[in-house]
C-alpha positions in Angstrom: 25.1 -5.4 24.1 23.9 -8.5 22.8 22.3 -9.3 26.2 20.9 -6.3 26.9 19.2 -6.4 23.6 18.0 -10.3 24.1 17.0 -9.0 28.2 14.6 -6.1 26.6 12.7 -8.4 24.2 9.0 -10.3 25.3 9.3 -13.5 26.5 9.5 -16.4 24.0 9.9 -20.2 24.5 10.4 -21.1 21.0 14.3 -19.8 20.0 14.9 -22.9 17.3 17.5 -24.8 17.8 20.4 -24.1 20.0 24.1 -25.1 20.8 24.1 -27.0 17.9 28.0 -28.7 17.6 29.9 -26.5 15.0 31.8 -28.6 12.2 34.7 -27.4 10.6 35.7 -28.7 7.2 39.4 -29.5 6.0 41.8 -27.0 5.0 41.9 -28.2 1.5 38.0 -28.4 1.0 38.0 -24.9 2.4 40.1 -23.7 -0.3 38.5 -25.9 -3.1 35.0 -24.5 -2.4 36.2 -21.2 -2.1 37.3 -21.1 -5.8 34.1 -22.6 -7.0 32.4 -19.5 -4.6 35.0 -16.9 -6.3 33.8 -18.3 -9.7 30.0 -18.3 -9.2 30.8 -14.8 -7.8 32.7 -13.7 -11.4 30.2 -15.4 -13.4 26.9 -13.8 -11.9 25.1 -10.3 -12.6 22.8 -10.5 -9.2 24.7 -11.2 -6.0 22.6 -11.2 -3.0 24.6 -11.9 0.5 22.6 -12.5 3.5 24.4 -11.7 6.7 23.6 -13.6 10.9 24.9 -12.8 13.9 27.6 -15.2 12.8 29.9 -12.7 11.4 29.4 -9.8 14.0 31.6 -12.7 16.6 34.9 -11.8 16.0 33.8 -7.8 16.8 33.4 -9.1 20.2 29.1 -9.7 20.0 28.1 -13.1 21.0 25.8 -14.8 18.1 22.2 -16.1 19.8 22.4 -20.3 18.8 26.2 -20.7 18.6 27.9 -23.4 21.5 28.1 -20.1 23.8 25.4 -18.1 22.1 23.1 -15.5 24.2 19.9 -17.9 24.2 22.2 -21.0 24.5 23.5 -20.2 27.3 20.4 -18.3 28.8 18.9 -22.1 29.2 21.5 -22.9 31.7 21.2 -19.8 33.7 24.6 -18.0 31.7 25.7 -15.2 30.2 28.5 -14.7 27.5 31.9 -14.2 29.1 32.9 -11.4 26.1 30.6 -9.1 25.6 31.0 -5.4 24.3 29.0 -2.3 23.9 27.5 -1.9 20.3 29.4 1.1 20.7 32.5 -0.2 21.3 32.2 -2.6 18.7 33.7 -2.3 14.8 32.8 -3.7 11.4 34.8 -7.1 11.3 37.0 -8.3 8.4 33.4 -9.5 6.9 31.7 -6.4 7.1 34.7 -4.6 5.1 34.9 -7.2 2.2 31.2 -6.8 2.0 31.2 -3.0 1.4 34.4 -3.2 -1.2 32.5 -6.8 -2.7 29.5 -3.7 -3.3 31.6 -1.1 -4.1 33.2 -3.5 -7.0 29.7 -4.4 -8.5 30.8 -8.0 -7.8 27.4 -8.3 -4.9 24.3 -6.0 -5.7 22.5 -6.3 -2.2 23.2 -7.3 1.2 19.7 -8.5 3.4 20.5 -8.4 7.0 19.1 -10.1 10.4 21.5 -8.0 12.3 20.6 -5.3 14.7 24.3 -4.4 16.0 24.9 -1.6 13.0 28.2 -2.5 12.1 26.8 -2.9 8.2 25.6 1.0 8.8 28.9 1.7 10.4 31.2 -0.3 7.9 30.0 2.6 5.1 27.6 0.4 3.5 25.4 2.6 1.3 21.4 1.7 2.5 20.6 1.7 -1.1 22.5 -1.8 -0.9 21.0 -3.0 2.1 17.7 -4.5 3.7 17.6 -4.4 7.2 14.7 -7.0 8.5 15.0 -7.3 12.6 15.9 -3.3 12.5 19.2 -1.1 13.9 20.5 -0.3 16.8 21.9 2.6 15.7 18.3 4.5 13.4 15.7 5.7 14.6 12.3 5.8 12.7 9.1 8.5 13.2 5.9 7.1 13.6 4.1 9.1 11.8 6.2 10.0 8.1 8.0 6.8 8.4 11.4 8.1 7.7 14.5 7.0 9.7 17.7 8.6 10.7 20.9 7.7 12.0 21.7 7.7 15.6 25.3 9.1 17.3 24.5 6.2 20.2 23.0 3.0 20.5 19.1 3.0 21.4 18.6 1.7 24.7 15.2 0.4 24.2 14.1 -2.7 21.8 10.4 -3.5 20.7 9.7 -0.2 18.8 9.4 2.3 21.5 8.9 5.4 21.2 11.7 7.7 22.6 9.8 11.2 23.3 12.1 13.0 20.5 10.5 15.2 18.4 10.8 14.4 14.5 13.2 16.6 13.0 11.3 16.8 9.4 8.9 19.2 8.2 6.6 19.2 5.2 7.3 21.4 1.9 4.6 24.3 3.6 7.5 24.3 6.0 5.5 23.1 9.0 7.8 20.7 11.4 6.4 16.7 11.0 5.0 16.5 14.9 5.7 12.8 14.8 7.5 11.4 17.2 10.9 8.9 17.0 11.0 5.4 18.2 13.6 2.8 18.1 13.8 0.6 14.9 14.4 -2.8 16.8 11.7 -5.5 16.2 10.1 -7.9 19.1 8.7 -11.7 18.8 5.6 -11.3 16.2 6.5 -7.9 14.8 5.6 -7.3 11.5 9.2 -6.7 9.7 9.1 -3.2 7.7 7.4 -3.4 4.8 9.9 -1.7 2.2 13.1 -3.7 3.7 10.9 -7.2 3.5 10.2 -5.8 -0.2 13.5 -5.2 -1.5 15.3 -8.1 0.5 12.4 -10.4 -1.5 12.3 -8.9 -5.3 16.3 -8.9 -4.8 16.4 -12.4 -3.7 14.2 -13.5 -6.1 16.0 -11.7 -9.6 19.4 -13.1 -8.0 21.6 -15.8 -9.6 23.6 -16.3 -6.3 22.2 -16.2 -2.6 25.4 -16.0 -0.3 24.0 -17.3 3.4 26.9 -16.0 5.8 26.6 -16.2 9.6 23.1 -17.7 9.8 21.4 -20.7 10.7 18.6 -19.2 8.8 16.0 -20.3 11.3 13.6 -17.2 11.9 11.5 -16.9 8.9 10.9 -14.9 6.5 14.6 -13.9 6.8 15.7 -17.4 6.4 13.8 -18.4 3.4 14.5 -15.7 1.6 17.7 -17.0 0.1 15.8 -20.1 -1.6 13.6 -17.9 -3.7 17.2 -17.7 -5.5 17.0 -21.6 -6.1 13.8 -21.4 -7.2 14.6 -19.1 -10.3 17.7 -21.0 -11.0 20.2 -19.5 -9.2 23.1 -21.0 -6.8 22.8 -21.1 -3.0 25.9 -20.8 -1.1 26.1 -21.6 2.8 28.6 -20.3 5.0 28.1 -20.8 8.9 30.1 -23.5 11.3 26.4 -25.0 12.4 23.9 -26.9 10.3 21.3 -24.9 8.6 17.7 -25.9 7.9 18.4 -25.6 4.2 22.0 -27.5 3.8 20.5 -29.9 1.9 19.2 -27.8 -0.8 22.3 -25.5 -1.2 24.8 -25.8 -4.1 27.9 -24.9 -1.7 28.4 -25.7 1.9 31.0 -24.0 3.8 31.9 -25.0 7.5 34.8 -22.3 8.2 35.0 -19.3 10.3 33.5 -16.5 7.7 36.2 -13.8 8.3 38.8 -16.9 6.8 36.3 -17.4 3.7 36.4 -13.6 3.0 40.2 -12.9 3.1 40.5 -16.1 0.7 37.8 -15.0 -1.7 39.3 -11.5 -1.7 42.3 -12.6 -2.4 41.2 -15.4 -4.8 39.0 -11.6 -7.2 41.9 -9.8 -6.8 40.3 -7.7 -4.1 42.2 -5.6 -1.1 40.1 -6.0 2.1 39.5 -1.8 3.7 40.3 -1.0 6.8 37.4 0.0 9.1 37.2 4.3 8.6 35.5 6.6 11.8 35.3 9.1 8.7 32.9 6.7 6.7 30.9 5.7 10.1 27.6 7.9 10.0 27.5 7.6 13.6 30.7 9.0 13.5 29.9 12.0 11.8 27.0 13.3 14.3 28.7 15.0 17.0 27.4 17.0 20.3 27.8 20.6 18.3 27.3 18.9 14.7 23.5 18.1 14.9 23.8 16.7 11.3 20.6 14.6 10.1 21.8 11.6 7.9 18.6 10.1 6.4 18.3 6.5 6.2 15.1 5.7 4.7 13.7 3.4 1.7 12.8 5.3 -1.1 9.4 3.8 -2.2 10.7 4.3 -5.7 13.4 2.3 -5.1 10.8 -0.3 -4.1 8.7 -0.1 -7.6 11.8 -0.2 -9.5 13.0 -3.3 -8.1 9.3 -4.9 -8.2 9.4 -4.2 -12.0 12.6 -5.8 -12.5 11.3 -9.0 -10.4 8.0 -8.7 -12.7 10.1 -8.8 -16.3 12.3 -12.0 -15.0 10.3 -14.1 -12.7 6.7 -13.6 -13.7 8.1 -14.2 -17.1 9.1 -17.3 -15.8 6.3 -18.9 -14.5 4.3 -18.5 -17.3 6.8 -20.2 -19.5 6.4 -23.0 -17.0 2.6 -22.8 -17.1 3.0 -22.9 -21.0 5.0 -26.2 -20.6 2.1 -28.2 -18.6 0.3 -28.1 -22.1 2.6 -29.8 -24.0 2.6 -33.6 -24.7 5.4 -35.4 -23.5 6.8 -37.6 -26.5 7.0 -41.5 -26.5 4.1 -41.2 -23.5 0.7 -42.2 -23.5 0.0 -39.3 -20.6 0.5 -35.3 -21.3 0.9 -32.8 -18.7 -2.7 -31.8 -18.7 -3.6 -35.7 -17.7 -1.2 -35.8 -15.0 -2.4 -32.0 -13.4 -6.3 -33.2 -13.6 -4.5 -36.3 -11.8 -2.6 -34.8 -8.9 -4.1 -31.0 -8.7 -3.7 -30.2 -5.4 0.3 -31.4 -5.9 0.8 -28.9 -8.8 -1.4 -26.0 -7.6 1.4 -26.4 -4.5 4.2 -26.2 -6.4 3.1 -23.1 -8.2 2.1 -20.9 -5.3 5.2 -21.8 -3.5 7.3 -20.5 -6.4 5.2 -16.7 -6.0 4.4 -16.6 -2.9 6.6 -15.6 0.4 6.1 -16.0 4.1 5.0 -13.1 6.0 6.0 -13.0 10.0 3.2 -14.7 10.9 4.5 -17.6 8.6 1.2 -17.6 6.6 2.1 -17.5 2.6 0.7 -15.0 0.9 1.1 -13.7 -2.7 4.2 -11.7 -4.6 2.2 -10.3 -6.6 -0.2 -8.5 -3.6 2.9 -7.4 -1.8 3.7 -5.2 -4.6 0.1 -4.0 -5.5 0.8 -3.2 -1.7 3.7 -1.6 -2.1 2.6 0.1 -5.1 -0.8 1.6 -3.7 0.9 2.6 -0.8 3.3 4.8 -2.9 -0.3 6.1 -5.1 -1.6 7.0 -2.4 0.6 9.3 -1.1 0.7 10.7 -4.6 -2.7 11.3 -4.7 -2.2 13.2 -1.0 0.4 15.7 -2.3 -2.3 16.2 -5.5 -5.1 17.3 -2.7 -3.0 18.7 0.3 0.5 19.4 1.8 -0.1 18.2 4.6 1.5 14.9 4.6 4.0 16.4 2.5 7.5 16.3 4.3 11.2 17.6 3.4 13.9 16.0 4.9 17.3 18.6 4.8 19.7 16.3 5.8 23.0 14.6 4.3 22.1 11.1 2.6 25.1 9.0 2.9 23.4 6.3 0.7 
């Protein structure tokens, strides 16, 4: 449950800002800026939807900053009147449009701040999806990184380990001897590094950044979707409260999300699923089926999509760079004049545009994240060359 989950994290005075008033816009503006959504959405190649606790409501989970939110109501001494087990819980109205919007081609990747696993459970493929805060429903081994999906909710948050043994072994055939721990990050954690890298290089290639659900307060998560701006794309805004970046979105949406979705479905000619237990992965595990679904980040996916962020947006910024060294006509002053002028104001502008926030909200550069990413993965390359032994097999069924 959503209070268990806020109960087992450290304590931590600064939750943003809560109970803001909800606003809810007309009927016909609804249906006006839905269109213009449902034609951006047409129009794009790179759809990227970012999903809150916003949208997880209607499943019966209380959101954290809403009017009766967990932390809201945790400063006058409350708790939520509705609130279900994670395993109770079912992929909303959302969630389904999300994974046929997916299945469709119409939205390419899906970055998430949710921890309640109703994406996993909704049968969206993790090949689509970054997962930033972590999932109730995987666990993760320590030791050769990978993660599978759980039958049951974890009952622990903050990483823990939970004294399973890791059911992988290496190619030699020798069993892994790491141990499982819960995939749920606490206040400060560092967010996993090939989630944060595909959530970024996705948001940054897209031309549209849906925000549904979110006030986008915690950072990096909620920056994320202006990386989109920043290489020309639209930024669309979907949530009953004010967000911290309202003001530099194209589209505003104040309407309950499940409402936005049926009308944009309807609006791309698009049926809405039902929910399926027989395309839950937590479904499929049962007490004599000990299946293993793996649901791990390939690092190749990683270098792929670090290539495709190199060929658009480093392209890019050097076309912009080239630009500063042009005169401007019918003016006295060129761009080199005014950069030798205000330095520091340019050299700002530039490193925001390749750079992201890390947890600690310190920037720090694109470009050493995916040397990161990308010595990580030769490294473990030149392992296999020299020994097996961080060499592992998974035998399991990969629903991605």
């Amino acid at each position: 449950m959503s209070c268990n989950y806020a109960e087992g994290l450290s304590p931590y005075d600064n939750k943003g800002k809560l109970g803001q008033k909800e606003q809810f816009d007309s009927r016909e503006d609804v249906e006006s800026k839905v269109v213009q959504l449902a034609e951006w959405i047409s129009a794009t190649k790179h759809t990227v939807i970012h999903t809150g606790a916003g949208i997880s409501t209607s499943a019966g989970i209380p959101d954290f900053r809403g009017p009766n939110g967990v932390w809201t109501l945790e400063e006058k001494g409350l708790k939520p009147e509705i609130n279900i087990s994670f395993d109770e819980a079912v992929p909303t109205v959302t969630h389904m449009a999300i994974v046929k919007l997916v299945e469709s081609g119409k939205v390419q990747y899906v970055v998430s701040q949710n921890i309640d696993g109703l994406h996993l459970r909704s049968g969206l493929a993790r090949t689509h999806m970054a997962e930033l805060h972590g999932n109730m429903f995987t666990e993760r081994c320590s030791k050769c990184g990978h993660q599978f999906v759980r039958k049951h909710a974890t009952t622990t948050v903050g990483q823990k380990c939970l004294e399973t043994p890791c059911p992988a072994s290496r190619h030699n055939g020798r069993p892994c001897r790491g141990k499982l721990h819960d995939t749920i990050l606490d206040w400060e954690d560092n967010l996993p590094e090939n989630d944060l890298g595909m959530a970024d290089f996705h948001s940054c290639i897209a031309d549209l950044s849906i925000c549904l659900g979110t006030t986008l307060q915690i950072v990096p998560s909620g920056n994320l979707p202006l990386y989109t701006k920043k290489f020309g794309g639209h930024l669309v805004i979907c949530n009953l409260q004010p967000t911290k970046h309202d003001r530099k979105a194209d589209l505003v949406i104040h309407a309950y999300v499940d409402d936005v979705m049926v009308q944009l479905m309807k609006l791309l000619n698009l049926p809405i699923p039902e929910y399926s237990r027989e395309k839950d992965p937590t479904k499929l595990i049962t007490d004599g089926n000990k299946l293993l679904i793996d649901w791990t980040i390939a690092d190749n996916s990683v270098k792929i999509m670090r290539k495709l962020y190199e060929r658009k947006c480093c392209k890019q910024s050097k076309k912009r760079r080239r630009k500063t060294s042009i005169e401007r006509k019918g003016s006295l002053l060129d761009f080199e004049q005014m950069k030798r002028i205000k330095p520091k104001k340019e050299e700002k502008e530039e490193k925001c545009e390749n750079e992201i926030y890390t947890s600690d909200t310190h920037y720090i550069s694109k470009q050493t994240v995916a040397q990161s990413l990308e010595s990580k993965s030769n490294v473990k390359e030149k392992q296999e060359d020299v020994t097996n032994s961080t060499d592992y097999e998974v035998k399991t069924e990969n629903v991605s």
